[in-house]
Backbone atoms as SQL, in Angstrom:
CREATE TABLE atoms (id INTEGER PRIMARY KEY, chain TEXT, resi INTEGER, resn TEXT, atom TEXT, x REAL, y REAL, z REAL);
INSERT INTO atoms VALUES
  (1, 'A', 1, 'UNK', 'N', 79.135, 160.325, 118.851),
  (2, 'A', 1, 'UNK', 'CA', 77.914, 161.046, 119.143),
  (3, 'A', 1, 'UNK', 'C', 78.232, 162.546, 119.143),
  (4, 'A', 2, 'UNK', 'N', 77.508, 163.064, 118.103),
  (5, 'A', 2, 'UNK', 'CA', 77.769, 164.728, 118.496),
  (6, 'A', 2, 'UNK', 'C', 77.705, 165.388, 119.530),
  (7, 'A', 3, 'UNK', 'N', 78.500, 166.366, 119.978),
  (8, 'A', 3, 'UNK', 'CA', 78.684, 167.098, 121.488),
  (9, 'A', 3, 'UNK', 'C', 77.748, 167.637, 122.053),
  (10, 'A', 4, 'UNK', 'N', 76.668, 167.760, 120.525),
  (11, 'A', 4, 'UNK', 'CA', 75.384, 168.610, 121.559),
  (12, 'A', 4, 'UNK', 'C', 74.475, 167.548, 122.173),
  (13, 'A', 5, 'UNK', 'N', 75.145, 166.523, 122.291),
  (14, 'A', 5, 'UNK', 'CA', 74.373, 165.497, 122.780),
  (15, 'A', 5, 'UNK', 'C', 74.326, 164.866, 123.999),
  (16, 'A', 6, 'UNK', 'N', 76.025, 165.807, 124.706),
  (17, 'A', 6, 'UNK', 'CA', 76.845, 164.938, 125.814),
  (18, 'A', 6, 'UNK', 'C', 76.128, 165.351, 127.108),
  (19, 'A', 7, 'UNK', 'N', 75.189, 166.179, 126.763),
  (20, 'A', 7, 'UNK', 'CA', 74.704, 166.618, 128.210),
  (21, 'A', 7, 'UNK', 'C', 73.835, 165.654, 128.116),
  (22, 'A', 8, 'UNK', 'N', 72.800, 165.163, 127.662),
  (23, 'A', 8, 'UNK', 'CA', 71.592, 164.655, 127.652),
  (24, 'A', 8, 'UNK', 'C', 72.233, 162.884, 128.026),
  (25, 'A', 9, 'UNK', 'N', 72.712, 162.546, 127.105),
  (26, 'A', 9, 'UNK', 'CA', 73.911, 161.507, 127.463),
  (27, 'A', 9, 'UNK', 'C', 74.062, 161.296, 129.104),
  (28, 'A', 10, 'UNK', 'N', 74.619, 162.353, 129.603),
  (29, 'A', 10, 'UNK', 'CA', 75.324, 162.696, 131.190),
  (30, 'A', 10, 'UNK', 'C', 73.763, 162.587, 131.981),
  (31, 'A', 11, 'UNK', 'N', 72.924, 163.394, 131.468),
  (32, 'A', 11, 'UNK', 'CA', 71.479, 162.929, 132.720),
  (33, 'A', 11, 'UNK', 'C', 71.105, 161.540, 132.088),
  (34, 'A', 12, 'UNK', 'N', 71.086, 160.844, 131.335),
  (35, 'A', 12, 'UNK', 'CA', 70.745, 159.731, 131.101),
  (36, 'A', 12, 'UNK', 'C', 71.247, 158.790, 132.299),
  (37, 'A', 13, 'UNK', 'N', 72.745, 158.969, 132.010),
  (38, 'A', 13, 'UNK', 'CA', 73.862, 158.019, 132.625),
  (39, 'A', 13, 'UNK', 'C', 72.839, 158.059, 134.535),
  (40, 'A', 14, 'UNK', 'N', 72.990, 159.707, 134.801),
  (41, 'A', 14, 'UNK', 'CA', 72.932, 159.518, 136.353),
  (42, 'A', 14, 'UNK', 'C', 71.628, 159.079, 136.544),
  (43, 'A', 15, 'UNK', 'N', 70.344, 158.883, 135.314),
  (44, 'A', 15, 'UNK', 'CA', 69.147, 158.614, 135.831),
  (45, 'A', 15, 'UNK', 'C', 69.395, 157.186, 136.128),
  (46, 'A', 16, 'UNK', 'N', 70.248, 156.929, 135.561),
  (47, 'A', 16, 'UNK', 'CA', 70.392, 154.783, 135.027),
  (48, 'A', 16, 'UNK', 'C', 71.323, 154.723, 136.298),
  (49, 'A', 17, 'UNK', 'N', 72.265, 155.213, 137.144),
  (50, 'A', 17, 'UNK', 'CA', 73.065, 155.626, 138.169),
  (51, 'A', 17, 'UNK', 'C', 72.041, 155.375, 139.376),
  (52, 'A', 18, 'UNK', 'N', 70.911, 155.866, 139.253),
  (53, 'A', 18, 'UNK', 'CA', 70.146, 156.982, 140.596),
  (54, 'A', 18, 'UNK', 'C', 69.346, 155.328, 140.276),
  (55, 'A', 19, 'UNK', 'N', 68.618, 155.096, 139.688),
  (56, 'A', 19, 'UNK', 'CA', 67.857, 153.630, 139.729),
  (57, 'A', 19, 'UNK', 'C', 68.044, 152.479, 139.778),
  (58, 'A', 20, 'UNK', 'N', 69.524, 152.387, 139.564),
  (59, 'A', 20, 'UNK', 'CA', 70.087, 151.473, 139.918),
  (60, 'A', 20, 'UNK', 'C', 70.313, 151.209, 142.109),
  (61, 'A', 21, 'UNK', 'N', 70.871, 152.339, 141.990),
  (62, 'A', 21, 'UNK', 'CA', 71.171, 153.036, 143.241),
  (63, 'A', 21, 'UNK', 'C', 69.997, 152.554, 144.533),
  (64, 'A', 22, 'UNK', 'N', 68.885, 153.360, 143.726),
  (65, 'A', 22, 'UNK', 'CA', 67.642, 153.139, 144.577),
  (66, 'A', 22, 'UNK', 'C', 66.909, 151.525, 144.801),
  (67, 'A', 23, 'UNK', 'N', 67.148, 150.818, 143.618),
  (68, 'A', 23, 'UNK', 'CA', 66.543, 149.655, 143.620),
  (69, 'A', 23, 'UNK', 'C', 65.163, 149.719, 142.903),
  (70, 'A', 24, 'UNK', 'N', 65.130, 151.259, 141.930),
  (71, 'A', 24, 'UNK', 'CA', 63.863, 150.922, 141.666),
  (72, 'A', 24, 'UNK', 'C', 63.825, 149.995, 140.576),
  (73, 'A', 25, 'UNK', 'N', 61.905, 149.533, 140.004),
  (74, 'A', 25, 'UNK', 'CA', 61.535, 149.016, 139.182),
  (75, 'A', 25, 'UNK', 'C', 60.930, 149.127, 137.977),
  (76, 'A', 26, 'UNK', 'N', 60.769, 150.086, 137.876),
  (77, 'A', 26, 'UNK', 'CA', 60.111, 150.537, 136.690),
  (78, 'A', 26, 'UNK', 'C', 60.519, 152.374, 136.576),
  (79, 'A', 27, 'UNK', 'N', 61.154, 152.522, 135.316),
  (80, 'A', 27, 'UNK', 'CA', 61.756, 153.851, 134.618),
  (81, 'A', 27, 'UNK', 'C', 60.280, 154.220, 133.351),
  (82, 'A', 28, 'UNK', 'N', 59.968, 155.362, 133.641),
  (83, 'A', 28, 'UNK', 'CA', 59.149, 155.808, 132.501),
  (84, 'A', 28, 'UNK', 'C', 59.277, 156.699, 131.407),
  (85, 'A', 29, 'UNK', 'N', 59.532, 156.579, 130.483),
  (86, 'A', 29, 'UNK', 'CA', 59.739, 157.663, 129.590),
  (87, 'A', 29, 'UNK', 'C', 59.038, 158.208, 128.849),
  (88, 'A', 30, 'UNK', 'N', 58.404, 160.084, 128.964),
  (89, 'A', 30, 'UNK', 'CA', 57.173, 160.329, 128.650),
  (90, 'A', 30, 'UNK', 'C', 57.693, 161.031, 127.376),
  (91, 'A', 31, 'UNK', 'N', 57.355, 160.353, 126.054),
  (92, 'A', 31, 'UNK', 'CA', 57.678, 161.172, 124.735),
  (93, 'A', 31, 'UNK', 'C', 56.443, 161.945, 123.960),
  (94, 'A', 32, 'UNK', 'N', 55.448, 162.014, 124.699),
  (95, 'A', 32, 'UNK', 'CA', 54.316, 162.079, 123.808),
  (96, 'A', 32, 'UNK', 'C', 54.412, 163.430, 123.636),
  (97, 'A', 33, 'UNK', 'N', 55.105, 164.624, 124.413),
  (98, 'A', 33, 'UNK', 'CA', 55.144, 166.076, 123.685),
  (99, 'A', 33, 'UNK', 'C', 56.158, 166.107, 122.649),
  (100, 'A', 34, 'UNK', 'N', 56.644, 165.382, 122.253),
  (101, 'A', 34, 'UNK', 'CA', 58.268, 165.459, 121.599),
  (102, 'A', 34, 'UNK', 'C', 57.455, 165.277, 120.037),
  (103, 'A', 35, 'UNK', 'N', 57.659, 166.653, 119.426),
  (104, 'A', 35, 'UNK', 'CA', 57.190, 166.642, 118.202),
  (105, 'A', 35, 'UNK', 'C', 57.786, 166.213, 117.477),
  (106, 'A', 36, 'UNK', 'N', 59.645, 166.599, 117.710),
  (107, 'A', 36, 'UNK', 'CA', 60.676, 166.279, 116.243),
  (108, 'A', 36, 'UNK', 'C', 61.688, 165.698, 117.309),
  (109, 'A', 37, 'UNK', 'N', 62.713, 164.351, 116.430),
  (110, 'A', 37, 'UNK', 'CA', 63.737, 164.093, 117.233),
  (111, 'A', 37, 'UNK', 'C', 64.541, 163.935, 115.834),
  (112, 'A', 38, 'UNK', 'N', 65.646, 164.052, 115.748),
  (113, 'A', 38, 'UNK', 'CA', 66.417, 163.953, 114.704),
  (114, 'A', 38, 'UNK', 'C', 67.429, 162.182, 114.891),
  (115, 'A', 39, 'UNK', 'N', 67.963, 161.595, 114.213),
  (116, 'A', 39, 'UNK', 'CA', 68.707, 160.462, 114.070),
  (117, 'A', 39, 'UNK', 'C', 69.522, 160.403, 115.423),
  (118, 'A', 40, 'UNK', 'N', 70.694, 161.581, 115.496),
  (119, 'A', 40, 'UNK', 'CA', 71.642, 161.934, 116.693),
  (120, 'A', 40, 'UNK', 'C', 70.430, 161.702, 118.200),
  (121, 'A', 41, 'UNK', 'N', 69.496, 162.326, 117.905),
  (122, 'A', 41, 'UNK', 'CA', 68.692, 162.091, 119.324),
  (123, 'A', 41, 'UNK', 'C', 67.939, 160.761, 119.303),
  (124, 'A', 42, 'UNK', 'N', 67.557, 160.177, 118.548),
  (125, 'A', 42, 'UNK', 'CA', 66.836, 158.727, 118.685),
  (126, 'A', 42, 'UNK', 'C', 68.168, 157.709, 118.980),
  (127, 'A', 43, 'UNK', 'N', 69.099, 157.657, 118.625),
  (128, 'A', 43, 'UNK', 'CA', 70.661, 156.546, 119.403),
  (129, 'A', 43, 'UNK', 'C', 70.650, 157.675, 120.650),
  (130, 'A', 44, 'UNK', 'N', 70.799, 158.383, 120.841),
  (131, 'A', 44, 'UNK', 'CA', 71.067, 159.135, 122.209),
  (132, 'A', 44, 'UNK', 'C', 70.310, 158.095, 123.130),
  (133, 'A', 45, 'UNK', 'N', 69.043, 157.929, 122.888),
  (134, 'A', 45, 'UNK', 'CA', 67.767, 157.746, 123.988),
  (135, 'A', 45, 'UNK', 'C', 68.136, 156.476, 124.002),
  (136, 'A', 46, 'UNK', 'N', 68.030, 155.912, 122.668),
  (137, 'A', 46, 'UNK', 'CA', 68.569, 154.356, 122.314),
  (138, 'A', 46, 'UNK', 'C', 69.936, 153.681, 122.934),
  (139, 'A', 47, 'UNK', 'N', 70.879, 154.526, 122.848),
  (140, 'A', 47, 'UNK', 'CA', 72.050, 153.942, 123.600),
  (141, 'A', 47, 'UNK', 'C', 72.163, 154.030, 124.881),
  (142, 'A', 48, 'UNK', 'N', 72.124, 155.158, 125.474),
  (143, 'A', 48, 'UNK', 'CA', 72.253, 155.868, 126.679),
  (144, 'A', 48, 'UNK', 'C', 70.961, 155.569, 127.762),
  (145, 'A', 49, 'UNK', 'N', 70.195, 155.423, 127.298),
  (146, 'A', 49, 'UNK', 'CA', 69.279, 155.040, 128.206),
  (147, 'A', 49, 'UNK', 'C', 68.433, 154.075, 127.931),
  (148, 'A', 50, 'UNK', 'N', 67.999, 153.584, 127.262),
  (149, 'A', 50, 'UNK', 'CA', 67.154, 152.029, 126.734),
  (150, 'A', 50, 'UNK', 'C', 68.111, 150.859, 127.411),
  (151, 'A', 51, 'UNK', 'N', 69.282, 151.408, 126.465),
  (152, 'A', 51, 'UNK', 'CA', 69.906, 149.965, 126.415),
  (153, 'A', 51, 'UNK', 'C', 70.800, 149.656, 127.491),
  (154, 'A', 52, 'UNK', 'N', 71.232, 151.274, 127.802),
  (155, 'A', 52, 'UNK', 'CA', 71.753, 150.781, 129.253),
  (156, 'A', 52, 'UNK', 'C', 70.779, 150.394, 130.455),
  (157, 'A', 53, 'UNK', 'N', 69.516, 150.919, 130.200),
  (158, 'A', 53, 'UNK', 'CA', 68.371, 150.613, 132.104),
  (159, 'A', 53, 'UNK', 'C', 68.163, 148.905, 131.296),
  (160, 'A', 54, 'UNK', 'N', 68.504, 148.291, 130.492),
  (161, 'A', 54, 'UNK', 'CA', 68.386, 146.740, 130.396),
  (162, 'A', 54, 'UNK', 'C', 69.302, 146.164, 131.003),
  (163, 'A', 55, 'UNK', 'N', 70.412, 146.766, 131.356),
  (164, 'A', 55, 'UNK', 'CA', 71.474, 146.369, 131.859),
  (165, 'A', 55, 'UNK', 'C', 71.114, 146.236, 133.589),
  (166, 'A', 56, 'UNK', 'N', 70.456, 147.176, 133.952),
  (167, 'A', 56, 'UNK', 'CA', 70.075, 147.293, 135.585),
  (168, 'A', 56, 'UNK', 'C', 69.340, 146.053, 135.931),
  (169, 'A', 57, 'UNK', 'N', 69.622, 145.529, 136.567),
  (170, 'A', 57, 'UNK', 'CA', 68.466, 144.027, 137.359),
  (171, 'A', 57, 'UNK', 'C', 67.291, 144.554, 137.777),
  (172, 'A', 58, 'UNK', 'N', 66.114, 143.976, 137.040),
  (173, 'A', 58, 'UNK', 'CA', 65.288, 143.617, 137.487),
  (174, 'A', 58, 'UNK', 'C', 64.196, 144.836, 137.385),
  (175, 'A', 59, 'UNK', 'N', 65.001, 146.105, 136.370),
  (176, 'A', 59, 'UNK', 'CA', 64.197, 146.956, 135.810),
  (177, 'A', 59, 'UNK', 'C', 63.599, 146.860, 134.352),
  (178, 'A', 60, 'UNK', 'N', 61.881, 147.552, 134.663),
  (179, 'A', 60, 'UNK', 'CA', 61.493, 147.255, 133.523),
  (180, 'A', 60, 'UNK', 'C', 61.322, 149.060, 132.971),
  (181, 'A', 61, 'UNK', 'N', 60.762, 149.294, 131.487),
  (182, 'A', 61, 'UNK', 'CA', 61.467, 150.389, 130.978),
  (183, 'A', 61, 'UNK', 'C', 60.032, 150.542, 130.720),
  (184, 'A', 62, 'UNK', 'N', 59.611, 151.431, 130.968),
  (185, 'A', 62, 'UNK', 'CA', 57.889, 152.185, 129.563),
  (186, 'A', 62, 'UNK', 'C', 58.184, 153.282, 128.962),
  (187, 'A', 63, 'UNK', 'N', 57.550, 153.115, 127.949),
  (188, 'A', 63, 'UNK', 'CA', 57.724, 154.381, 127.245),
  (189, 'A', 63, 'UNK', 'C', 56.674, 154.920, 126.457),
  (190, 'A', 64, 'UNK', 'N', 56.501, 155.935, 127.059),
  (191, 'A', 64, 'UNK', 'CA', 54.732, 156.647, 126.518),
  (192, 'A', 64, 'UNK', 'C', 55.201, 157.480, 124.681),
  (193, 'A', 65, 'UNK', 'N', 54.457, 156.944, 124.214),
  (194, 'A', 65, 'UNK', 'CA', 54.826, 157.419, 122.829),
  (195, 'A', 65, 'UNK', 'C', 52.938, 158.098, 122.154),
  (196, 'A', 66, 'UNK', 'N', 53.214, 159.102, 120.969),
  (197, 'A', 66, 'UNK', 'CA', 51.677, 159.529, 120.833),
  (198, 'A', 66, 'UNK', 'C', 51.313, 159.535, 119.571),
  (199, 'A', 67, 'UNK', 'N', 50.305, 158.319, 119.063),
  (200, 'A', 67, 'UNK', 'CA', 50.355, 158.400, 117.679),
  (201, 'A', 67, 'UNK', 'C', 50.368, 159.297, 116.691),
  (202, 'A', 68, 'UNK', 'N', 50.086, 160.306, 117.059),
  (203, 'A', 68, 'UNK', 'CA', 50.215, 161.588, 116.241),
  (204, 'A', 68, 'UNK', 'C', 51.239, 162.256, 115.539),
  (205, 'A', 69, 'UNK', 'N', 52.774, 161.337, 115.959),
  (206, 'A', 69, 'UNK', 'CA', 54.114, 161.854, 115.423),
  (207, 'A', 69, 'UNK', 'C', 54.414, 160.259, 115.088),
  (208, 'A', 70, 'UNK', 'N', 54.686, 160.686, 113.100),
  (209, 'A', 70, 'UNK', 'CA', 55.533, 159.431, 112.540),
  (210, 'A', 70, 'UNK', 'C', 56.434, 158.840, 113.241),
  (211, 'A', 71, 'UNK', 'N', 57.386, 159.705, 113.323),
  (212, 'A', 71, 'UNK', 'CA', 58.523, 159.217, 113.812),
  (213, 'A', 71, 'UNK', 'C', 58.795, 158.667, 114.751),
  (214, 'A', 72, 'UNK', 'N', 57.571, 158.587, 115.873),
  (215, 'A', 72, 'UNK', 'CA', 57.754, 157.762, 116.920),
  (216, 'A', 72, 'UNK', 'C', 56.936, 156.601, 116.837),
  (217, 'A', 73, 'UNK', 'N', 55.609, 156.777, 116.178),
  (218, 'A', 73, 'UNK', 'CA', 55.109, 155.130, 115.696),
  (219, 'A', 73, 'UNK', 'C', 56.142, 154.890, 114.749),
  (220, 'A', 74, 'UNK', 'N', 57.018, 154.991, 113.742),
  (221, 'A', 74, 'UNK', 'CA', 57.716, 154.359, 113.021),
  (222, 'A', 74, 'UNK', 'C', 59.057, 153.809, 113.693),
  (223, 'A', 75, 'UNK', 'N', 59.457, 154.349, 114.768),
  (224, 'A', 75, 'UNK', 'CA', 60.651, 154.460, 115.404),
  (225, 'A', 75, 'UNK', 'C', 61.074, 153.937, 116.687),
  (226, 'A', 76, 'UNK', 'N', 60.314, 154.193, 117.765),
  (227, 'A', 76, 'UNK', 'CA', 60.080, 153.340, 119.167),
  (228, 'A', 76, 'UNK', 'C', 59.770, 152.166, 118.877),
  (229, 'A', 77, 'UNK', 'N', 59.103, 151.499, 118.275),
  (230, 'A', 77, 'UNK', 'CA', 58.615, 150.067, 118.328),
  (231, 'A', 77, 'UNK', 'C', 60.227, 149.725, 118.152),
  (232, 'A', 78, 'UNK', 'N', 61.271, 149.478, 116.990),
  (233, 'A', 78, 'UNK', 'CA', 61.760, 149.299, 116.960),
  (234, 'A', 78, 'UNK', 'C', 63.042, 148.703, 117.925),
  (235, 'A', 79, 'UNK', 'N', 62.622, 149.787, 119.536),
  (236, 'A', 79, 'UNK', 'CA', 63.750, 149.834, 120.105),
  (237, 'A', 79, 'UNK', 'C', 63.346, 148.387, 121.105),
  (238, 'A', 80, 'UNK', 'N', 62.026, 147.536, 120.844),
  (239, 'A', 80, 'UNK', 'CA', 61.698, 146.347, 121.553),
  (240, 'A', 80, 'UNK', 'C', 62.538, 145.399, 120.668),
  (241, 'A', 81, 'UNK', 'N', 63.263, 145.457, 119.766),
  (242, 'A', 81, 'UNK', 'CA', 63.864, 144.610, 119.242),
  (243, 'A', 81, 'UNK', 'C', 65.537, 144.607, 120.148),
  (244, 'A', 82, 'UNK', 'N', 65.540, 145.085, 120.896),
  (245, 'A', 82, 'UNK', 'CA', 67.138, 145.444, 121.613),
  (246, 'A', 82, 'UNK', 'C', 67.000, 144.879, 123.015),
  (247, 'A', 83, 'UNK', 'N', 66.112, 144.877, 123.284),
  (248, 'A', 83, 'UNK', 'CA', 65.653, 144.558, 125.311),
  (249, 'A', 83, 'UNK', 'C', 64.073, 144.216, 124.859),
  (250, 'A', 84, 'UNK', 'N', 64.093, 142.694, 126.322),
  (251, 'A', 84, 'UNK', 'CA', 62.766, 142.492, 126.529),
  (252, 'A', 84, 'UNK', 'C', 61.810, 142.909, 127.723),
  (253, 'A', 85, 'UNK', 'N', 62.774, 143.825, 128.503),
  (254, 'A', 85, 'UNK', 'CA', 61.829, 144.718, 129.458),
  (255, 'A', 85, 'UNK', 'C', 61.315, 146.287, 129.119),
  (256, 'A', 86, 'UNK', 'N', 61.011, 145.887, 128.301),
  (257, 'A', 86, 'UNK', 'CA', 60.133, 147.266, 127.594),
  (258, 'A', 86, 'UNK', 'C', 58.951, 147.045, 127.246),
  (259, 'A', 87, 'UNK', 'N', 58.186, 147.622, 127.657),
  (260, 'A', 87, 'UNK', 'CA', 56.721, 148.574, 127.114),
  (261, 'A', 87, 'UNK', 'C', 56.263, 149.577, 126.462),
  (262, 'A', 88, 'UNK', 'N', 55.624, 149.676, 125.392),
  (263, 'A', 88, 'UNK', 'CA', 55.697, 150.622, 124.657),
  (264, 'A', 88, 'UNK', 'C', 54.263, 150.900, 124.650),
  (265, 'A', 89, 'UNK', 'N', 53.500, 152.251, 124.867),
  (266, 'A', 89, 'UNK', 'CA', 52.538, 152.472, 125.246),
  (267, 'A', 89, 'UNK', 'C', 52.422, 153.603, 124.623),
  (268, 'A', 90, 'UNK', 'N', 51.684, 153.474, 123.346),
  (269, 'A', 90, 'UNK', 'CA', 50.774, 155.024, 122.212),
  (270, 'A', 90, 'UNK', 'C', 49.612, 154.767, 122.723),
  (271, 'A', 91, 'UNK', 'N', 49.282, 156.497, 122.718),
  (272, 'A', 91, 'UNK', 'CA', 48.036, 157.063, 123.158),
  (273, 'A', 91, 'UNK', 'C', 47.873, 158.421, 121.736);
């Protein structure tokens, strides 16, 4: 993973850390301002945080996506093929 990535990586880790921690149940992820994400940032989100909060018991994952950017109707759906506690929610 490229280095400009290791920070985002590192708050991922402690959000998946901190919810685990807490016991919560539901993680939300709001993408709908995110105009451009490049390849390096879609596995970022994908590894680091999707696939690891599947790993947490008994958490489920949403993720607000906005039809208005390809790349995320073409691209998020996808990541329900990896974990079945996800929601994927375009507006």
């Amino acid at each position: 993973m490229p280095e400009e990535y290791e920070e985002i990586e590192d708050f991922f880790e402690t959000v998946i850390n901190e919810v685990s921690e807490e016991n919560l149940t539901e993680l939300i992820l709001d993408l709908r301002a995110l105009t451009f994400l490049n390849s390096s940032g879609i596995k970022t989100i994908c590894v680091s945080l999707v696939m690891e909060a599947d790993d947490v018991e008994g958490l489920r994952m949403k993720i607000l996506c906005s039809n208005s950017f390809t790349w995320q109707v073409e691209t998020i759906p996808t990541f329900k093929d990896l974990i079945d506690n996800l929601d994927i929610v375009f507006e």
